[in-house]
VEXMARPA-296971 format. One record per residue (C-alpha): y, x, z; residue number from 1; residue in three letters. Coordinates in steps of 0.02 Angstrom, whole numbers, always signed. Last residue first. Layout:
[[Y; X; Z]; NUM; "ALA"],
...
END
This chain:
[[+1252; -378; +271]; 65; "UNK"],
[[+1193; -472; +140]; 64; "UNK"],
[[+1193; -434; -22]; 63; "UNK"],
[[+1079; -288; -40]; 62; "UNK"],
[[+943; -398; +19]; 61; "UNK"],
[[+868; -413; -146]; 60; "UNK"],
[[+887; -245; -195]; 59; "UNK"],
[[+823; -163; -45]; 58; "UNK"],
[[+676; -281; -48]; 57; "UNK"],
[[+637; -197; -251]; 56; "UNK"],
[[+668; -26; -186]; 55; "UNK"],
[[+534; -53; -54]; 54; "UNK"],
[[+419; -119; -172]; 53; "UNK"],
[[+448; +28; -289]; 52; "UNK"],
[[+423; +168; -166]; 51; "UNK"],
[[+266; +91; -110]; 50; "UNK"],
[[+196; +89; -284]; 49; "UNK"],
[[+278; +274; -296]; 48; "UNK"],
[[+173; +293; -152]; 47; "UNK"],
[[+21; +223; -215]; 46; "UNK"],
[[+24; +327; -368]; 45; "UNK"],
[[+52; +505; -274]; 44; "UNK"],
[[-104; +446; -168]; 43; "UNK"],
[[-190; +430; -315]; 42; "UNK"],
[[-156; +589; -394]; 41; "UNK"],
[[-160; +676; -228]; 40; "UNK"],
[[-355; +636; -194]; 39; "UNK"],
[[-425; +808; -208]; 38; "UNK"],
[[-330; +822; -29]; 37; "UNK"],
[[-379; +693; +43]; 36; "UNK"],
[[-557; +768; +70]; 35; "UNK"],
[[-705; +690; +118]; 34; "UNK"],
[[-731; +678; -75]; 33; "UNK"],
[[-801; +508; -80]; 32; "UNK"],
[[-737; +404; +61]; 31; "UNK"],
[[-555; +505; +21]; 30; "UNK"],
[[-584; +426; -146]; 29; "UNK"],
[[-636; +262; -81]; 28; "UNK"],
[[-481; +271; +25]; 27; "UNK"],
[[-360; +315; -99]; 26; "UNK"],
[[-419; +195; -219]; 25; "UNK"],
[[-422; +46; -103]; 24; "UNK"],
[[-239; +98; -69]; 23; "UNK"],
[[-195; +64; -264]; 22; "UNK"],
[[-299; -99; -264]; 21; "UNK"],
[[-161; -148; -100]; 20; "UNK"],
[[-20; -98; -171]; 19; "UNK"],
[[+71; -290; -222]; 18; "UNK"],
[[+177; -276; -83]; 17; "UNK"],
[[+133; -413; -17]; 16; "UNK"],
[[-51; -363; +9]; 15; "UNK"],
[[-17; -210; +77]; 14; "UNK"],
[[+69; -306; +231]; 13; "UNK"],
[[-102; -400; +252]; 12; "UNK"],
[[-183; -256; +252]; 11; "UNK"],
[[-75; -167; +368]; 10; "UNK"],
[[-100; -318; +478]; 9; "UNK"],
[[-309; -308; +460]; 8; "UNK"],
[[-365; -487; +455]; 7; "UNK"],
[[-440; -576; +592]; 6; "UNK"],
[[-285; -655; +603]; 5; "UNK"],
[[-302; -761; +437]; 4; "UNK"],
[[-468; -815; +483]; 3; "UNK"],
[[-380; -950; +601]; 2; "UNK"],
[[-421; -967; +780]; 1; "UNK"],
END
């Protein structure tokens, strides 16, 4: 079995998208404040991360159909 699927899939999916450090935040702030809430600044910067990747696929596959 490879160490590869050990890994966490959402995690790995993160990882392409190039929004993984940005979900790190998130969660260590959520760790810290135990409350997601105080964490919107971060969260609003992952999802425009997010936003951006998915934009990006859109664009390159716009193309084909």
């Amino acid at each position: 079995m490879s160490a590869s699927t050990d890994q966490d899939p959402v995690e790995l999916m993160l990882k392409k998208t190039g929004c993984i450090e940005l979900h790190y935040k998130v969660q260590e702030c959520i760790a810290e404040t135990g409350d997601w809430r105080a964490c919107q600044e971060k969260v609003k910067e992952f999802r425009a991360c997010m936003q951006k990747y998915v934009e990006q696929q859109s664009q390159k596959y716009a193309h084909v159909k």
